[in-house]
C-alpha positions, 0 to 999 in steps of 0.5 A: 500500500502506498504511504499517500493512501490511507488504509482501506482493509479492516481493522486487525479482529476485535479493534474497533476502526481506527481510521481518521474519519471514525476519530474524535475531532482532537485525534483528527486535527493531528492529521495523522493517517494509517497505512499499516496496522498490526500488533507488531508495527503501525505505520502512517504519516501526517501533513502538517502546517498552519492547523497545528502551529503554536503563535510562534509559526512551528508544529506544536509538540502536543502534536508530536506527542498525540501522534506518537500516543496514538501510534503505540496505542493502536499497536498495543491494542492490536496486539492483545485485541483477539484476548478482548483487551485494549491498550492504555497509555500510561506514560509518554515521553516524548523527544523533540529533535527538530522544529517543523513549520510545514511538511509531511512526517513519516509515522513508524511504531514497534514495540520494545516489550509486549508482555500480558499486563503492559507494553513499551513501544518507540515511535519515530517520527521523521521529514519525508523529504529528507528522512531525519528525524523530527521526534521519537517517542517511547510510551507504556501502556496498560493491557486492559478488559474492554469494558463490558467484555471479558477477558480471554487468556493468552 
C-alpha cells in the first residue's frame, strides 16, 4: 500500500476502526493517517502546517506527542485485541529533535516489550523529504478488559 493512501482493509479482529474519519475531532486535527496496522508495527504519516502551529509559526509538540500516543496505542491494542483487551497509555515521553513549520512526517511504531499486563513501544517520527528525524517517542501502556467484555487468556 502506498504511504499517500490511507488504509482501506479492516481493522486487525476485535479493534474497533481506527481510521481518521471514525476519530474524535482532537485525534483528527493531528492529521495523522494509517497505512499499516498490526500488533507488531503501525505505520502512517501526517501533513502538517498552519492547523497545528503554536503563535510562534512551528508544529506544536502536543502534536508530536498525540501522534506518537496514538501510534503505540493502536499497536498495543492490536496486539492483545483477539484476548478482548485494549491498550492504555500510561506514560509518554516524548523527544523533540527538530522544529517543523510545514511538511509531511513519516509515522513508524514497534514495540520494545509486549508482555500480558503492559507494553513499551518507540515511535519515530521523521521529514519525508529528507528522512531525519523530527521526534521519537517511547510510551507504556496498560493491557486492559474492554469494558463490558471479558477477558480471554493468552
Amino acid at each position: 500500500m502506498s504511504a499517500e493512501q490511507p488504509r482501506t482493509d479492516r481493522p486487525p479482529v476485535g479493534m474497533p476502526a481506527v481510521d481518521l474519519a471514525s476519530s474524535s475531532r482532537f485525534t483528527a486535527a493531528t492529521g495523522f493517517e494509517l497505512t499499516d496496522v498490526s500488533g507488531t508495527r503501525v505505520t502512517g504519516w501526517a501533513e502538517l502546517g498552519p492547523d497545528q502551529h503554536t503563535p510562534w509559526g512551528v508544529v506544536h509538540g502536543g502534536v508530536y506527542c498525540s501522534i506518537i500516543e496514538s501510534a503505540a496505542s493502536i499497536g498495543a491494542s492490536a496486539s492483545v485485541a483477539p484476548h478482548g483487551k485494549f491498550s492504555v497509555g500510561v506514560n509518554n515521553n516524548t523527544d523533540f529533535i527538530r522544529a517543523m513549520t510545514a511538511g509531511r512526517i513519516d509515522v513508524v511504531a514497534e514495540p520494545i516489550q509486549q508482555g500480558r499486563t503492559q507494553q513499551l513501544w518507540q515511535v519515530l517520527l521523521t521529514r519525508a523529504e529528507d528522512g531525519k528525524l523530527v521526534a521519537r517517542g517511547q510510551v507504556r501502556l496498560q493491557n486492559v478488559v474492554v469494558p463490558g467484555g471479558a477477558a480471554q487468556r493468552g
